[in-house]
KEKE-3310 file (N, C-alpha, C; in steps of 0.2 Angstrom, whole numbers, plus 5000, padded with zeros to 4 digits):
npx = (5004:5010:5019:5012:5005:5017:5017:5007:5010:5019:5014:5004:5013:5019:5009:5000:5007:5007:5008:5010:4998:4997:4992:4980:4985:4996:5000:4996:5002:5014:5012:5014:5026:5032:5027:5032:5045:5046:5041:5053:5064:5057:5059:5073:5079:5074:5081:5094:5109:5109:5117:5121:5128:5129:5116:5112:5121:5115:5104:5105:5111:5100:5092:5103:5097:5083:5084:5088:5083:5071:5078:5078:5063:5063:5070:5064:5051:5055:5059:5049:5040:5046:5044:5030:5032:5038:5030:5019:5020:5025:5013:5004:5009:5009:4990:4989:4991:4983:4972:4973:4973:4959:4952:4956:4968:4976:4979:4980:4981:4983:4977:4984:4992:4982:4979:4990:4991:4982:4983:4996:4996:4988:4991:5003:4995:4991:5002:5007:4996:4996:5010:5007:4998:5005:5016:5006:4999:5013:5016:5007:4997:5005:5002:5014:5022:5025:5033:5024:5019:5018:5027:5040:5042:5049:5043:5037:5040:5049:5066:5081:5087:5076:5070:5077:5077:5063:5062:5070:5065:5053:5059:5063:5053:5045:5055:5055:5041:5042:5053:5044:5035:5041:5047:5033:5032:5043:5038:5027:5036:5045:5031:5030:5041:5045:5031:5039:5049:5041:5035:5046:5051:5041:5037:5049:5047:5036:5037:5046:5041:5031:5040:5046:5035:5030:5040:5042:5030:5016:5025:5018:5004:4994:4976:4960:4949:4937:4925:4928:4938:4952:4969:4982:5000:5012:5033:5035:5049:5064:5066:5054:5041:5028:5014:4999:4984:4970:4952:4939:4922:4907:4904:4889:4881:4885:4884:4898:4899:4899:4887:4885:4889:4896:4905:4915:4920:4927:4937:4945:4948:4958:4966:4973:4982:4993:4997:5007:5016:5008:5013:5021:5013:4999:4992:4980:4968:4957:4943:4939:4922:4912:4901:4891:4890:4874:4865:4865:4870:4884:4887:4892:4901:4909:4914:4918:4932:4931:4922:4928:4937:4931:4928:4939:4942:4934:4935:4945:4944:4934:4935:4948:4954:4947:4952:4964:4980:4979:4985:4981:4983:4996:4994:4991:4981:4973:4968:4962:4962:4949:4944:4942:4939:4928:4913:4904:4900:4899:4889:4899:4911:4907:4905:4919:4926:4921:4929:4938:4956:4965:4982:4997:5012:5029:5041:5050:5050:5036:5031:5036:5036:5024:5012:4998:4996:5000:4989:4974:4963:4943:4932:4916)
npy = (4994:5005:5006:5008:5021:5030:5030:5035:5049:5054:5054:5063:5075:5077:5082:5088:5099:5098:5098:5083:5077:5071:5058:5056:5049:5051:5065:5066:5061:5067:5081:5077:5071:5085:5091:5082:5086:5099:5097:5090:5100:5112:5104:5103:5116:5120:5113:5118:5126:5140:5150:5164:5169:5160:5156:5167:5165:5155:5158:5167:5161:5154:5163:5168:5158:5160:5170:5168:5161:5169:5177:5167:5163:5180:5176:5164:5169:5179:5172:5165:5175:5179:5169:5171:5184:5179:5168:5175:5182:5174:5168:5177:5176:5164:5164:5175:5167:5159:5163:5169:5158:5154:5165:5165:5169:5163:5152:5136:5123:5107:5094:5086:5098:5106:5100:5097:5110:5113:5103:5106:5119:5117:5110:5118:5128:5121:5119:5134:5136:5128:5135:5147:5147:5138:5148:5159:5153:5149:5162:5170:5175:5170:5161:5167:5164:5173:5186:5189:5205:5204:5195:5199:5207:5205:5198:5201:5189:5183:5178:5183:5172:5164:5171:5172:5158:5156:5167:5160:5147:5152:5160:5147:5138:5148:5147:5137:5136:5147:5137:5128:5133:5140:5127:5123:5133:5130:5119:5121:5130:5121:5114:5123:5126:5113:5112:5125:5117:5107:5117:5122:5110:5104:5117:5116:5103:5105:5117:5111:5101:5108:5114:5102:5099:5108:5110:5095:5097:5099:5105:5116:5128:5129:5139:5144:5155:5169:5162:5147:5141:5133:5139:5139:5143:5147:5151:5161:5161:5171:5177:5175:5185:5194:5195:5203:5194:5194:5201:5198:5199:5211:5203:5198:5207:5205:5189:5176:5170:5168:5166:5166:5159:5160:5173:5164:5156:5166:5170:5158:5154:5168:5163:5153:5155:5156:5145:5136:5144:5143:5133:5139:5146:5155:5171:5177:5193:5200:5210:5223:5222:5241:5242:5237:5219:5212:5204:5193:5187:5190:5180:5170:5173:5182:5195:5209:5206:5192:5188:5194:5185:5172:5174:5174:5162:5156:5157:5152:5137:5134:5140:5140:5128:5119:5116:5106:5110:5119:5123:5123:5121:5129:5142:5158:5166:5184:5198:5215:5232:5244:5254:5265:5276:5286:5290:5293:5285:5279:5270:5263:5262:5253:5240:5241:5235:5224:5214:5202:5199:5194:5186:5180:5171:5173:5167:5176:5192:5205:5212:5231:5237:5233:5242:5239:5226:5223:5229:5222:5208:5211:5202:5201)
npz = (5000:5002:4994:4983:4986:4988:4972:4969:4972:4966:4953:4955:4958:4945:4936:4945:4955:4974:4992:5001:5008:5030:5040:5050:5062:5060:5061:5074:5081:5079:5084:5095:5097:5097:5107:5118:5116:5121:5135:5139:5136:5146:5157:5157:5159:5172:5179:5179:5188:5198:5192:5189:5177:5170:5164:5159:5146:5143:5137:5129:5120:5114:5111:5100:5090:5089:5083:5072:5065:5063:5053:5042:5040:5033:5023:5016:5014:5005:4994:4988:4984:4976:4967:4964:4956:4944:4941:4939:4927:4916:4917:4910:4901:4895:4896:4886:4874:4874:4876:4863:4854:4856:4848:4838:4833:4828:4817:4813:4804:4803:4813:4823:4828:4831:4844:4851:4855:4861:4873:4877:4881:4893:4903:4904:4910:4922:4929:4932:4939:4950:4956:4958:4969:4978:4981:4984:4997:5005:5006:5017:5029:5048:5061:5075:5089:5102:5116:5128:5136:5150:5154:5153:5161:5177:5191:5209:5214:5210:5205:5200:5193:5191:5186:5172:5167:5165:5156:5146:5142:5136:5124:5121:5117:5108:5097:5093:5088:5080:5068:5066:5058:5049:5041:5036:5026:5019:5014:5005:4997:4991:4982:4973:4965:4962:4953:4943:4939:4932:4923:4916:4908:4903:4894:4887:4880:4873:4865:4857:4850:4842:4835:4827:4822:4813:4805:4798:4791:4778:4766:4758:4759:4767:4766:4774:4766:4767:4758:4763:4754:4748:4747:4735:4736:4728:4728:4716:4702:4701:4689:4682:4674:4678:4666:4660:4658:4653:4659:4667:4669:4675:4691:4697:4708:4728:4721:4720:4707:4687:4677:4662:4648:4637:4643:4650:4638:4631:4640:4639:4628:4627:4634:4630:4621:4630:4636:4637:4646:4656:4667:4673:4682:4687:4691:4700:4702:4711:4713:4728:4730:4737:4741:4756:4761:4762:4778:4776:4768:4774:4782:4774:4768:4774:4773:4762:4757:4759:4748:4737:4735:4735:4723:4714:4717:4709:4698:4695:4697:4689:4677:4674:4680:4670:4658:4653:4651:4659:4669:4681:4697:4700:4705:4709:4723:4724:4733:4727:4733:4732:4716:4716:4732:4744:4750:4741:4727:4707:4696:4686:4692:4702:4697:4690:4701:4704:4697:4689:4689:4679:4678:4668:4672:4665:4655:4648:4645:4642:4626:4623:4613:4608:4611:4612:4614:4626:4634:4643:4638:4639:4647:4647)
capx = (5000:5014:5021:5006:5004:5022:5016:5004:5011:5025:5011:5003:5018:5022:5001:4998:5011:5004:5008:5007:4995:5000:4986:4977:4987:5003:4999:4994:5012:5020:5010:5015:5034:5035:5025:5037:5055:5046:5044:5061:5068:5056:5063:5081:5080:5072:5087:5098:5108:5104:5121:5118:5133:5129:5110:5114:5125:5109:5099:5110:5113:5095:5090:5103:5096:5079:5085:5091:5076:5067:5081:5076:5058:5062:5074:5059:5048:5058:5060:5041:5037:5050:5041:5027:5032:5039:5024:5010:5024:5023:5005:5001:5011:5000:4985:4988:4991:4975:4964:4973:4970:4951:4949:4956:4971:4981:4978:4981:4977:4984:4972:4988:4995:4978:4976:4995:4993:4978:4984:5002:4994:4982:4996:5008:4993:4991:5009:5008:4992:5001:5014:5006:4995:5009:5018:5003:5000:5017:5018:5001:5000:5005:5000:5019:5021:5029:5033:5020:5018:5019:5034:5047:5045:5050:5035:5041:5042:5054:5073:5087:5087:5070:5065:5080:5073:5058:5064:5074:5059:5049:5063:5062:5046:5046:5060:5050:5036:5046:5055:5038:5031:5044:5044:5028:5033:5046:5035:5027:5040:5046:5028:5032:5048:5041:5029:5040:5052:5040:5032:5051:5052:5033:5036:5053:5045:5029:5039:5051:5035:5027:5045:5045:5026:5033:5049:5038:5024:5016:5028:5012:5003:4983:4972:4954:4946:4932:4922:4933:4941:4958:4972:4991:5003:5018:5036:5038:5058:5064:5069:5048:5039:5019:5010:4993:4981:4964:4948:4933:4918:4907:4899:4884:4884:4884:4888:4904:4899:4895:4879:4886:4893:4900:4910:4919:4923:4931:4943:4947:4949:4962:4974:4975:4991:4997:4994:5017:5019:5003:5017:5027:5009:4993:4991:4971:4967:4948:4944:4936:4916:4912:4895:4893:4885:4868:4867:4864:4879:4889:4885:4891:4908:4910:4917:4919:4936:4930:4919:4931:4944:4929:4926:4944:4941:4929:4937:4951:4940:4928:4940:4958:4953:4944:4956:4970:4982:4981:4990:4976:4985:5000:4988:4989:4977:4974:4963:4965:4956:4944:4948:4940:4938:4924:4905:4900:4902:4896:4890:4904:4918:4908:4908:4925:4929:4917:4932:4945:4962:4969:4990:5001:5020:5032:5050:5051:5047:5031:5035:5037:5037:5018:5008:4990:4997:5000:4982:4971:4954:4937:4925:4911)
capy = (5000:5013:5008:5012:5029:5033:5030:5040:5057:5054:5057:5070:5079:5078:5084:5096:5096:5097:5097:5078:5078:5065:5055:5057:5045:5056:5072:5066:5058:5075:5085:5073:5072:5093:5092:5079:5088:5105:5096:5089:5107:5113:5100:5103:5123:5119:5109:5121:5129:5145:5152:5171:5171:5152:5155:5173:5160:5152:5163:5170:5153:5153:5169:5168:5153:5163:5178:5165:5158:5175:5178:5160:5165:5184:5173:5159:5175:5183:5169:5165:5183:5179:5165:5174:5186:5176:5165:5180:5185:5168:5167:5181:5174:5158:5166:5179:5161:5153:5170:5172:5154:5155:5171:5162:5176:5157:5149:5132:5117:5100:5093:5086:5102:5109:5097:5099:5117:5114:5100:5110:5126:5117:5108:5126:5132:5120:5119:5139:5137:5128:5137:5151:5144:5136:5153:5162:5151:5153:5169:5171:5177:5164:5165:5166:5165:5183:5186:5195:5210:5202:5190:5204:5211:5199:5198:5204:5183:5179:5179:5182:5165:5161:5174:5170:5152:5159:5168:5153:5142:5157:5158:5139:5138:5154:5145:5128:5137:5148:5134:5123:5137:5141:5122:5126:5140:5128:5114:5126:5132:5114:5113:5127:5124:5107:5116:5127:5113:5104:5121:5123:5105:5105:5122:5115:5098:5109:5119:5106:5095:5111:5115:5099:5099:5114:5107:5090:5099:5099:5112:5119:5132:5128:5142:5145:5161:5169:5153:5141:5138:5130:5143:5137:5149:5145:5156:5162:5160:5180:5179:5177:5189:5195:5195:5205:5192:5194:5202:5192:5203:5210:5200:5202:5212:5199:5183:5174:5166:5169:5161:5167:5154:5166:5175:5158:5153:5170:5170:5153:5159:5173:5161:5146:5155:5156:5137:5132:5147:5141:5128:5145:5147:5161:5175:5181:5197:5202:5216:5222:5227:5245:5240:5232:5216:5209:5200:5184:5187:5190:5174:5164:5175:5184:5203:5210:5202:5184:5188:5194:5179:5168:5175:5173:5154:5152:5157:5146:5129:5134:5142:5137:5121:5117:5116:5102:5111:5126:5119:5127:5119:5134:5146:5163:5171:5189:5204:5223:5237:5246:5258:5273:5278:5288:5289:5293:5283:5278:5263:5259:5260:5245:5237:5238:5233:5218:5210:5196:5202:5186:5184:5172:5171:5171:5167:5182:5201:5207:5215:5234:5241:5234:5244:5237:5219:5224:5230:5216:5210:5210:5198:5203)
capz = (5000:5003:4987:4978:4987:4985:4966:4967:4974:4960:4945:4953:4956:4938:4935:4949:4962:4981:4999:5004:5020:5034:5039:5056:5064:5060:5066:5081:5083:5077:5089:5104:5098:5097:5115:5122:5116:5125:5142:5138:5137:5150:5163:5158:5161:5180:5182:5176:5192:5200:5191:5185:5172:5164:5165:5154:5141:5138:5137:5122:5116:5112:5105:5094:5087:5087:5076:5065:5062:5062:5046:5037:5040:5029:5017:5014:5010:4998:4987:4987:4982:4968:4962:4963:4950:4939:4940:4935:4921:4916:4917:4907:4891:4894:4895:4881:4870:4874:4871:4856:4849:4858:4847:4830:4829:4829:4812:4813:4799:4806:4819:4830:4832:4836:4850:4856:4857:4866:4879:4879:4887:4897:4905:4905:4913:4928:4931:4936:4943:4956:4959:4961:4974:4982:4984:4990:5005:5009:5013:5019:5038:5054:5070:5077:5096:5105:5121:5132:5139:5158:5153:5148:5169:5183:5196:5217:5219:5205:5207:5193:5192:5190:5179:5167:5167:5159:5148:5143:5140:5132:5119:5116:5112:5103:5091:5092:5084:5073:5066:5064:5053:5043:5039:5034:5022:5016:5010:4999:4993:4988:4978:4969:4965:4957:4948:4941:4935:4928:4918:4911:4906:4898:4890:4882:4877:4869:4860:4852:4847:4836:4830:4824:4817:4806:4802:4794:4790:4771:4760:4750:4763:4764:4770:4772:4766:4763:4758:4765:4746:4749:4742:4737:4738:4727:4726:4709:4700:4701:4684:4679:4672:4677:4661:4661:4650:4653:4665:4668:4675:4682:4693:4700:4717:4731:4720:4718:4699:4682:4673:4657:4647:4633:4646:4650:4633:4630:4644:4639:4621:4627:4639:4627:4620:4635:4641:4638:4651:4662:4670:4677:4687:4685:4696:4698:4706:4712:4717:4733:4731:4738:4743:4761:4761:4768:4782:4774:4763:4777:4787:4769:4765:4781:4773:4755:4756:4757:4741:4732:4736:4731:4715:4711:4715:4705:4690:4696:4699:4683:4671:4673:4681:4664:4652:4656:4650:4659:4678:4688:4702:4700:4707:4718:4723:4728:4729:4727:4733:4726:4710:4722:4740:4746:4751:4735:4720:4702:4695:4683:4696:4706:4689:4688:4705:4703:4692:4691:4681:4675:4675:4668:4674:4657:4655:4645:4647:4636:4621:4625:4607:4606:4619:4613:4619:4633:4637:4644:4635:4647:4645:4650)
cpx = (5004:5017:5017:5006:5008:5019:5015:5004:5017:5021:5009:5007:5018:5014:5002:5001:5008:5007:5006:5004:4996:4990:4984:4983:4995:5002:5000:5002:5018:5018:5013:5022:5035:5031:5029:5043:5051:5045:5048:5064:5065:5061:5071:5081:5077:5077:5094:5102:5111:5110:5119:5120:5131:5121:5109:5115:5118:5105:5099:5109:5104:5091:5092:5099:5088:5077:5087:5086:5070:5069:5079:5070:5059:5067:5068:5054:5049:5059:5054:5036:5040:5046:5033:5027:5033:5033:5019:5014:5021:5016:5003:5004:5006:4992:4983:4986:4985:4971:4966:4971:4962:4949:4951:4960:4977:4979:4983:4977:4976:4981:4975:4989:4990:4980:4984:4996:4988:4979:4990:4997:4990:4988:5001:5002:4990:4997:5009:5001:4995:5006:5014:5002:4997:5013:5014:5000:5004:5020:5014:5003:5000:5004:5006:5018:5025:5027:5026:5022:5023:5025:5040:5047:5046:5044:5042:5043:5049:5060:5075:5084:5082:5068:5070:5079:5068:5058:5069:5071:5055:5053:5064:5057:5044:5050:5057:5045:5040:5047:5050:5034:5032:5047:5038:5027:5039:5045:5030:5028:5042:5040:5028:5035:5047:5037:5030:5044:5047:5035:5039:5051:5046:5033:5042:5051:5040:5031:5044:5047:5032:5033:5046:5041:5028:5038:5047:5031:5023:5020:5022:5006:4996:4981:4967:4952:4943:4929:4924:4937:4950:4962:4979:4994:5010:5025:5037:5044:5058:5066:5061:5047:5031:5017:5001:4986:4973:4961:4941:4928:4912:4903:4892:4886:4880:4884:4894:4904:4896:4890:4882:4892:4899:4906:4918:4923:4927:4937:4947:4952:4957:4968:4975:4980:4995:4999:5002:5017:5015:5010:5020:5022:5005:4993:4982:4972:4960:4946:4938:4927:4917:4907:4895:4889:4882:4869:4867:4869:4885:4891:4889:4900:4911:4913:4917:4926:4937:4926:4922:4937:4938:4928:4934:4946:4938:4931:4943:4950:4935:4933:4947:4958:4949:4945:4963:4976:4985:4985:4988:4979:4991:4996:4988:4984:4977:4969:4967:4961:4954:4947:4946:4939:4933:4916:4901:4904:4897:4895:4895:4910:4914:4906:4915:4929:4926:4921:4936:4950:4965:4978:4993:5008:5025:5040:5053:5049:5041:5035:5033:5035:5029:5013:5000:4990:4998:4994:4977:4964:4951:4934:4920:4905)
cpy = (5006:5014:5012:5021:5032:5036:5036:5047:5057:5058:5062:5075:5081:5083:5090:5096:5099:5097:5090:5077:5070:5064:5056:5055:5052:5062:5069:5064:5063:5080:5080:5072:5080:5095:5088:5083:5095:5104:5096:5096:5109:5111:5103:5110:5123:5119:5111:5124:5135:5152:5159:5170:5166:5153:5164:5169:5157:5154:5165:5167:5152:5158:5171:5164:5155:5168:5174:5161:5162:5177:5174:5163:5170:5179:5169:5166:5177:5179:5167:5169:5184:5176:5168:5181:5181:5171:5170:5181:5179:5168:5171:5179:5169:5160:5171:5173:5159:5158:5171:5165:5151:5159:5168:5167:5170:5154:5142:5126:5110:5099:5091:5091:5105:5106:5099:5105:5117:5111:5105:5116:5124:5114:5114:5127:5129:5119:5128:5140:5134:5129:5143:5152:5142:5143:5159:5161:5152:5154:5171:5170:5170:5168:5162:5166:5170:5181:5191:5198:5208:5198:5194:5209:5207:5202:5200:5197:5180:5183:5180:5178:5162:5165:5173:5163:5152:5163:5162:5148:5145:5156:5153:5138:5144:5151:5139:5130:5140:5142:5130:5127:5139:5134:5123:5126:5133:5121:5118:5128:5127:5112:5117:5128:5116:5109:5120:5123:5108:5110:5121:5116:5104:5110:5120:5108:5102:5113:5115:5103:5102:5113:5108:5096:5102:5110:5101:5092:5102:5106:5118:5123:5133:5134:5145:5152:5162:5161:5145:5136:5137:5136:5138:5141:5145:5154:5156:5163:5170:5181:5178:5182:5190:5197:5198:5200:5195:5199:5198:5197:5206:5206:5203:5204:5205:5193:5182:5171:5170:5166:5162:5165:5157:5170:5169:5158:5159:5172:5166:5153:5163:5168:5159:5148:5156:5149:5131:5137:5145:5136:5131:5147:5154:5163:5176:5185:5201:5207:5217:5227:5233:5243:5233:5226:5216:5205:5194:5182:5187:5183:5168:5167:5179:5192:5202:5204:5196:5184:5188:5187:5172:5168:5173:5167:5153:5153:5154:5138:5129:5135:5138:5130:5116:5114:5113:5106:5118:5128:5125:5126:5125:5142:5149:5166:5177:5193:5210:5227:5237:5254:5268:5274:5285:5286:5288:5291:5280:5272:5258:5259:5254:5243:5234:5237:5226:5213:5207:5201:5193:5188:5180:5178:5169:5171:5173:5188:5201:5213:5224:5237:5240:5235:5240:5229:5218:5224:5223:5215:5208:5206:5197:5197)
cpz = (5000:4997:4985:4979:4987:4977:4963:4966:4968:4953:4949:4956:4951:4936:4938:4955:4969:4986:5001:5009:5022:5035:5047:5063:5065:5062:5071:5084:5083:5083:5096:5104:5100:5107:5121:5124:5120:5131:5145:5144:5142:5158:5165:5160:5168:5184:5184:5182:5193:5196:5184:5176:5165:5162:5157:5146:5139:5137:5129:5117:5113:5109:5102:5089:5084:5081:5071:5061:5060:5054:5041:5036:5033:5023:5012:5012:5004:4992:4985:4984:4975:4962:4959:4957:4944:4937:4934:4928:4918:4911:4910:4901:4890:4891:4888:4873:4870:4873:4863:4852:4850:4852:4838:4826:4827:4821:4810:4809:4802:4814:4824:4832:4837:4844:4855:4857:4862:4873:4882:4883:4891:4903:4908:4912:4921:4933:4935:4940:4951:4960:4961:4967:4979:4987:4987:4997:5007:5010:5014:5027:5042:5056:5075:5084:5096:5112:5125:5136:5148:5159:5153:5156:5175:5187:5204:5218:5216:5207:5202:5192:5189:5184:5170:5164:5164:5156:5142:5140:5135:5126:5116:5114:5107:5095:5091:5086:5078:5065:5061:5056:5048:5036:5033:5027:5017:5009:5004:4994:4989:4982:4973:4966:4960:4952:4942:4938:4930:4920:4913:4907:4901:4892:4883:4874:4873:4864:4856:4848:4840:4833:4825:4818:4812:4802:4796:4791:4783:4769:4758:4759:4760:4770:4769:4772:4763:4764:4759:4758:4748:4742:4745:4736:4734:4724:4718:4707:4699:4694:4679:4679:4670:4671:4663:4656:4648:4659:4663:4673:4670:4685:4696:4707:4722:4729:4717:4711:4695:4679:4666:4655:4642:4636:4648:4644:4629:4633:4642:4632:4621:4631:4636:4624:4623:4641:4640:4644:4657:4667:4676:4684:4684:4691:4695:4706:4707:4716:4721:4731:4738:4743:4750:4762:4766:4773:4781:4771:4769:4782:4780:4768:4771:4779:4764:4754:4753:4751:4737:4731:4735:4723:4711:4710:4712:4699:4690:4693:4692:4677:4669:4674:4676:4659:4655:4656:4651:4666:4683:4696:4705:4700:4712:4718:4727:4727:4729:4731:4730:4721:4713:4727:4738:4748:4746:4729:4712:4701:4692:4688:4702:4701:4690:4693:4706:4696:4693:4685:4682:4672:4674:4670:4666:4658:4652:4644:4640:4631:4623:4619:4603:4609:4619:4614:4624:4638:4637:4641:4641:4641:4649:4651)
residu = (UNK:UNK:UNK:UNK:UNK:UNK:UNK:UNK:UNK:UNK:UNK:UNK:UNK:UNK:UNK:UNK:UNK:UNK:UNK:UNK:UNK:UNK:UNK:UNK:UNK:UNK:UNK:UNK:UNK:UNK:UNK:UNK:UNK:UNK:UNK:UNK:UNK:UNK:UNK:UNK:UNK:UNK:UNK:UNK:UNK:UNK:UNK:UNK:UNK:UNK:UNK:UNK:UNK:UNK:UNK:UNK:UNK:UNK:UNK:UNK:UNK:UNK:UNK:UNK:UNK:UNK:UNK:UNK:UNK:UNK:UNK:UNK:UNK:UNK:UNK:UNK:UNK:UNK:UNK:UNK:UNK:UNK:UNK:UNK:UNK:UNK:UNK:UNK:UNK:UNK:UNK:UNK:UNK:UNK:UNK:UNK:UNK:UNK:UNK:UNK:UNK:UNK:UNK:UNK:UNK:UNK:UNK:UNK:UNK:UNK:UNK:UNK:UNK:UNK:UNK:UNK:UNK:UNK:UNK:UNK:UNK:UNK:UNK:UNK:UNK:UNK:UNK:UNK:UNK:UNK:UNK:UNK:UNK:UNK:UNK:UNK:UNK:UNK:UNK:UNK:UNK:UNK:UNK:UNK:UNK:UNK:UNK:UNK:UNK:UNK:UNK:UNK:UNK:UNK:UNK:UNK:UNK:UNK:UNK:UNK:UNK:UNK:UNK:UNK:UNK:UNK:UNK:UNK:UNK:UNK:UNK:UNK:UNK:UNK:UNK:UNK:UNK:UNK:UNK:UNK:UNK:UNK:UNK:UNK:UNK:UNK:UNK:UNK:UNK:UNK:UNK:UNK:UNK:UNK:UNK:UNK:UNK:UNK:UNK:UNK:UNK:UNK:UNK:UNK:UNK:UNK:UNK:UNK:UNK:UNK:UNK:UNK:UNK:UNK:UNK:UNK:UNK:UNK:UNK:UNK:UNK:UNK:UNK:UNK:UNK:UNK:UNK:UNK:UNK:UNK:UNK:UNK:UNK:UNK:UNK:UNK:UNK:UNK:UNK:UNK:UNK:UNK:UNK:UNK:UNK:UNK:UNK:UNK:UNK:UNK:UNK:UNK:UNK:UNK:UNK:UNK:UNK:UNK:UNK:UNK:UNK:UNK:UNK:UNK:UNK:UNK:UNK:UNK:UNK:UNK:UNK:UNK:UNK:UNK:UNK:UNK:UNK:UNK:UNK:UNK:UNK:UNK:UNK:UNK:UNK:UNK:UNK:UNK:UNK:UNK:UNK:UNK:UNK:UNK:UNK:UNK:UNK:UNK:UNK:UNK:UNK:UNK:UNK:UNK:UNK:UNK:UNK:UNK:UNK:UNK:UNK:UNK:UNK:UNK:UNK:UNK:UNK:UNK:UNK:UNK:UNK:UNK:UNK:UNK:UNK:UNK:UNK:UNK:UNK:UNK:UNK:UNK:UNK:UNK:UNK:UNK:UNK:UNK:UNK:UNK:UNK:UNK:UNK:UNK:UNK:UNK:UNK:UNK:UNK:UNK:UNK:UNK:UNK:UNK:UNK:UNK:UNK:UNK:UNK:UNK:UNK:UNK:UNK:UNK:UNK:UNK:UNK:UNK:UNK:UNK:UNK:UNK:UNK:UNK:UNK:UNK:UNK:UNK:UNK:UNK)
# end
């Protein structure tokens, strides 16, 4: 059975570290030891004889030992009050973590990580909950024993001898108690101190496990936007060359598709000379509506942003995804703002912000000497 309970205080150490309580049985054994060595001492100071000079010598001999346990006391304080800050420091990185991945300022794809970000800080955060718990018992107030008032003046019956005798006694139980309490304060300390060994050891293993995550974690950068359409994100060679080919618009206000088959087969029409460079990768960039959506709109795309970054997929997944040969998979996407700011606007500039522009990537600079190929056709 003791095995076992050893066992036990071992794991929740490592969990939640604690104060081991003694069992009924033990107290009672500990209070009758510290009441036995105090009659001890009583005894021996009775015994002690009537000698002014040697009865002084002990006296000494014992409130040194007092003030040294007064100093342990402010020592065991000080470093309590330490851990205490470093603790709430501490804390307050944790808990800015867990609001931040609570609030979704954290954007994470792989389901392992999620979860070891979640047990990781749950863990951080019972490790300093115990240490801070541990540290503010204690140095939370005792009830130390002090001389009294009536103690500190001999009476008309008491002798030198006698009254030094009780001050002799008073001093060892004053130091009996001290020491007890600062005890106390030490076992505390020891759970907080565990606490924090195990927050350093938990934060190193937490952080090694998501550097690792990263380190094996797919190349190709998946993320949900707008309408949860999967973008890939690939670097372009710096010796490419953005190419303007096409626009594709407008849409209607508040949807992401066109119904117009014609518009399709003109886009399609305009890349098809560009379906050897499609390999280098397409840019599409969609522009931000003006106009603030409805609430039903909002609840499906969540801002104008998400619309325009849907519209861009859909001439991704419809158009480019269409035609084999046009490697829709080498695909960034982007928006822009809008082509004017203010309160007041026209209908053709939300027209023309209700557009995709269509880029390829080219190994070779556009021709400079023909400006009207340069300019992009619409397909309306």
């Amino acid at each position: 059975m003791s095995k076992l309970s050893d066992c036990w205080w071992i794991f929740t150490d490592l969990i939640f570290p604690r104060i081991r309580q003694l069992s009924p049985i033990d107290k009672k054994n500990d209070e009758n030891r510290c009441q036995t060595e105090l009659a001890a001492v009583r005894k021996l100071v009775t015994e002690l004889p009537d000698t002014e000079k040697r009865l002084k010598d002990y006296l000494a001999s014992v409130t040194e030992l007092l003030e040294l346990e007064k100093a342990r006391k402010q020592s065991i304080e000080a470093r309590l009050t330490s851990i205490i800050g470093l603790t709430s420091i501490a804390g307050t990185i944790v808990f800015g973590g867990l609001v931040a991945q609570v609030a979704g300022a954290l954007h994470v794809d792989s389901k392992c990580l999620k979860w070891l970000l979640a047990l990781g800080a749950f863990y951080l955060t019972l490790q300093l909950c115990s240490s801070l718990l541990a540290a503010v018992r204690g140095v939370s107030r005792s009830s130390y024993i002090t001389n009294k008032t009536s103690e500190l003046i001999p009476t008309s019956s008491d002798t030198i001898a006698s009254f030094l005798k009780k001050k002799i006694i008073s001093a060892s139980e004053m130091y009996a108690d001290h020491q007890y309490e600062n005890n106390s304060k030490i076992s505390h300390m020891a759970v907080a101190h565990q606490a924090m060994n195990n927050f350093v050891i938990g934060l190193l293993v937490f952080a090694s496990s998501i550097a690792l995550s990263i380190i094996f974690a797919d190349p190709k950068i998946k993320e949900d936007v707008g309408s949860k359409v999967a973008v890939y994100l690939q670097q372009p060679d710096r010796n490419l060359h953005l190419t303007h080919v096409a626009r594709i618009g407008p849409f209607p206000s508040g949807e992401s598709k066109l119904s117009n088959k014609e518009s399709e087969a003109c886009v399609i029409s305009l890349l098809r000379p560009y379906r050897n460079d499609s390999k280098h990768g397409w840019q599409l960039v969609a522009g931000i509506d003006k106009q603030n959506l409805k609430p039903n709109l909002v609840k499906v795309y969540g801002s104008n942003y998400g619309l325009a970054m849907a519209r861009a997929a859909w001439v991704r997944d419809v158009i480019l995804n269409g035609v084999q040969d046009f490697h829709s998979e080498q695909t960034i996407l982007n928006v822009a703002g809008p082509m004017s700011i203010g309160s007041a606007f026209r209908e053709i500039s939300l027209e023309s912000d209700r557009m995709v522009d269509i880029f390829v990537w080219q190994n070779q600079p556009p021709n400079l000497s023909t400006p009207e190929l340069l300019k992009p056709k619409v397909c309306h």
